[in-house]
C-alpha positions in Angstrom: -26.4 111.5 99.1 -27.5 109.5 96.4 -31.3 108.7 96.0 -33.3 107.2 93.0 -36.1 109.1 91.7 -39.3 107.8 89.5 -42.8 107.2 89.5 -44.4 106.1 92.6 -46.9 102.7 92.2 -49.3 100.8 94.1 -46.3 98.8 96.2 -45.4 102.1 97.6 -48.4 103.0 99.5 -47.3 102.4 103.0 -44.2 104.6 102.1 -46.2 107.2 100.5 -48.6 107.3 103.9 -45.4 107.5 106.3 -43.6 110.1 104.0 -47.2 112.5 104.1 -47.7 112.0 107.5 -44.3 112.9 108.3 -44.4 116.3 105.8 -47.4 116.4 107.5 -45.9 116.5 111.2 -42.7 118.5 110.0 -44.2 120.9 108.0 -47.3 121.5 108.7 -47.6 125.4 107.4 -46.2 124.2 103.8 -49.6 122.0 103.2 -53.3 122.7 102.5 -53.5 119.8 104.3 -53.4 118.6 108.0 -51.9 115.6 109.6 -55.4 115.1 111.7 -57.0 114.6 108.2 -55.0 112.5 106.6 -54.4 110.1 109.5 -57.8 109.4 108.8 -57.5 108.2 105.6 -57.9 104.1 104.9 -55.4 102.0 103.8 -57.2 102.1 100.4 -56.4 105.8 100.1 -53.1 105.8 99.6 -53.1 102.8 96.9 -56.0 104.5 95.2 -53.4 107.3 94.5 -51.0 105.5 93.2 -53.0 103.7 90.5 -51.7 103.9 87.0 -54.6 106.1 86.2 -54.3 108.3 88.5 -52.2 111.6 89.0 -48.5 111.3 89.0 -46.8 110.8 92.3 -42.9 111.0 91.8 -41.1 109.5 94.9 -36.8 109.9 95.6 -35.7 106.8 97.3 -32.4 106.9 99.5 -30.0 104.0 99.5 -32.1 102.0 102.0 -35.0 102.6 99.6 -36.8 104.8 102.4 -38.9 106.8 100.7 -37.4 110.9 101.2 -39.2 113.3 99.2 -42.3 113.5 96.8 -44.0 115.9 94.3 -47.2 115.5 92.8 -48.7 116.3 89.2 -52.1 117.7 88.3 -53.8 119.0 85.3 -55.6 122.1 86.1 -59.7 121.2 85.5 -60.4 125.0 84.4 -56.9 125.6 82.1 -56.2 123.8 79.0 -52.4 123.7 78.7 -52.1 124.1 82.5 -51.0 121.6 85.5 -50.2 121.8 88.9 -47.2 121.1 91.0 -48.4 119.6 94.6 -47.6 117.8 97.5 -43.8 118.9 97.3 -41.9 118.1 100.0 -38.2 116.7 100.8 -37.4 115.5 104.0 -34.8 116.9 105.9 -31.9 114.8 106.0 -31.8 114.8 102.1 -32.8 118.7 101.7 -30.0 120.2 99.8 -28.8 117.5 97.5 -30.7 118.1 94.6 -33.5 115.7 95.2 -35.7 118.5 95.1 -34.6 119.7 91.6 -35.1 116.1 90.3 -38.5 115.7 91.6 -39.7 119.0 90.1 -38.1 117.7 87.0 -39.9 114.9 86.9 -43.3 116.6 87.4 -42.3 119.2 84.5 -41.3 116.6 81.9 -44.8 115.1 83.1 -47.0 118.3 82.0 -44.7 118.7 79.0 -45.8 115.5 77.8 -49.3 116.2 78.7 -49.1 119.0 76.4 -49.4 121.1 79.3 -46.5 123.8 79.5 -47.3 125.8 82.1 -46.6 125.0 85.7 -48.9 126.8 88.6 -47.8 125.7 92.3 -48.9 127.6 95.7 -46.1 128.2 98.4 -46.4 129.3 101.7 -45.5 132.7 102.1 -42.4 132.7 104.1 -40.6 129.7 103.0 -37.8 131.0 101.6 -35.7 127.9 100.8 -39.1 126.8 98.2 -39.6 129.9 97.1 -35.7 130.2 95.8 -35.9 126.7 94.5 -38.8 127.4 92.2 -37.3 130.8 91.6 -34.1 128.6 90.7 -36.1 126.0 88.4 -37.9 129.2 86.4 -41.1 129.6 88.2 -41.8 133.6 89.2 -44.7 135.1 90.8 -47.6 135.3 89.1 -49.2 138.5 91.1 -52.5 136.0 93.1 -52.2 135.5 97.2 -54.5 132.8 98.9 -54.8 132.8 102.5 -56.1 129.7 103.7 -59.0 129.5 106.1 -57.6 126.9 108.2 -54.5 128.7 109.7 -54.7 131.9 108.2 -51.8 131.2 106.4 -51.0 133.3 103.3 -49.7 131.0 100.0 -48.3 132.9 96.9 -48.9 131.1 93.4 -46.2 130.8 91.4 -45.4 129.6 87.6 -43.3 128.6 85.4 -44.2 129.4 81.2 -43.0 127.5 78.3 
């Protein structure tokens, strides 16, 4: 499959919103998230984050430029040096192909250049095809466990060092 990564903008709302809602409905264990709450959410929403100024959404685009996979950047507000790799989530007719690899990519060289090395993300505990993905692009347990109080689902946090 080929598919075109890059930076998501403000045209690509409406994709964005379809693509969440559909992690959303798909997935719903791999997300702090629920599709109840982000139904919810105004138009504006999903333009606001996609402004220039705000964090990073990187989007892979299949040949009928339908949006099929996302990952967000952060930087982490208490660690200097430190971002955060969220929203991940390939849909999945084009799991498999390496989209995956090339939006992680894209979020890494982001923090790199935001002088911020280190990579923290959260996976669900049990999703093995994530888990060896990150395991595959460097990232190795870092030792925490979150369970989330919506679901009672247990998340592992994982990095990836310099």
């Amino acid at each position: 499959m080929r598919y075109e990564v890059r930076r998501l903008v403000v045209d690509d709302a409406a994709q964005l919103r379809a693509l969440r809602l559909r992690a959303l409905a798909t997935d719903p264990a791999a997300f702090g998230s629920t599709l109840e709450r982000e139904l919810a959410f105004p138009s504006s929403a999903w333009a606001d984050r996609l402004h220039p100024g705000a964090n990073p959404h990187y989007g892979g685009f299949g040949l009928a430029s339908q949006l099929l996979g996302m990952a967000v950047g952060i930087p982490d507000p208490d660690e200097a040096g430190c971002a955060e790799l969220v929203g991940m989530w390939v849909d999945p007719e084009a799991r498999g192909s390496g989209l995956a690899v090339a939006l992680v990519d894209l979020v890494l060289d982001w923090a790199s250049a935001q002088e911020r090395p280190r990579v923290r993300l959260w996976v669900t505990e049990g999703n093995e095809r994530a888990t060896a993905l990150y395991r595959k692009l460097g990232f190795v347990p870092a030792g925490r466990r979150n369970v989330r109080e919506r679901d009672g689902m247990a998340e592992i946090e994982m990095t990836r060092e310099p």
